[in-house]
N, C-alpha and C positions, 0 to 999 in steps of 0.2 A: 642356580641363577649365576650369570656370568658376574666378574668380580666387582667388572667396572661399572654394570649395569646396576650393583650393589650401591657401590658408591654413589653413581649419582641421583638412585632413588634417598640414598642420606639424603645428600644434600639437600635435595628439594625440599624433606621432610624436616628441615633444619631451617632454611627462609623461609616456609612458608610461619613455622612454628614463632619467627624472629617480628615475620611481618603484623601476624596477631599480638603478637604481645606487644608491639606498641598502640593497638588500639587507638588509631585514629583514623577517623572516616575518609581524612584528603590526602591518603598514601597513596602513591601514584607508584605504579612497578615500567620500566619503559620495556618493552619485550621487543628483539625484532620478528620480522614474519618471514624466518626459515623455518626449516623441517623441522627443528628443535623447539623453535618459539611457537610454530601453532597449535600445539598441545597445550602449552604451559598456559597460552590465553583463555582457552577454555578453562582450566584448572581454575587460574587466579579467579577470573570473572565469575568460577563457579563457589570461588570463596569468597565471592565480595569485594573481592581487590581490584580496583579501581587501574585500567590496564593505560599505556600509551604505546600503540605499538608501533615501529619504523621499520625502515627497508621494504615499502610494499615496490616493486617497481613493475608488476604486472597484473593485469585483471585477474590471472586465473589466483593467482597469490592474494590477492582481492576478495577472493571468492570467498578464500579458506577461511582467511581472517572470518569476516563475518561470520561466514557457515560455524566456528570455533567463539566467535562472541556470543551470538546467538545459543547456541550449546552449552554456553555456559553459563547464560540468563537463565536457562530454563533449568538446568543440575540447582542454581540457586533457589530457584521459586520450589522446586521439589523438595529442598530439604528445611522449607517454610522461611526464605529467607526475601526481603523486598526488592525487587528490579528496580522500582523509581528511586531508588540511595542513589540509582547512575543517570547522574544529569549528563545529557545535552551541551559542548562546549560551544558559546555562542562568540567564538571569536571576532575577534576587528580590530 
């Protein structure tokens, strides 16, 4: 495995480990939606982690997100975990 690609499988494996251990429902992670960030959304969302994501500036980048939210709703319910923890932001 390449060295950097080493590295920043740590890393991940290091916030995500930082983001459970504080254990609280209203953690928000803000992701933006590049090539980097559409994975990660799926990941977090697949861990429960409550995602905000930015930089969408295109539908098809639109697309992904979702398609990677969605993806990630469903890795959660597979490994017996609740979709409805993720409310709805009813801004105004």
């Amino acid at each position: 495995m390449n060295p950097v690609h080493q590295a920043q499988k740590l890393g991940q494996s290091i916030w995500l480990d930082y983001i459970r251990a504080l254990a609280r429902p209203n953690v928000m992670v803000k992701v933006p939606a590049t090539p980097q960030g559409i994975p990660a959304i799926r990941q977090l969302t697949g861990e429960g982690i409550n995602v905000n994501v930015t930089l969408i500036f295109s539908l098809d980048v639109y697309e992904q997100v979702v398609s990677a939210y969605i993806s990630g709703l469903e890795d959660m319910v597979r490994k017996g975990g609740d979709f409805k923890r993720f409310k709805r932001w009813e801004g105004g």
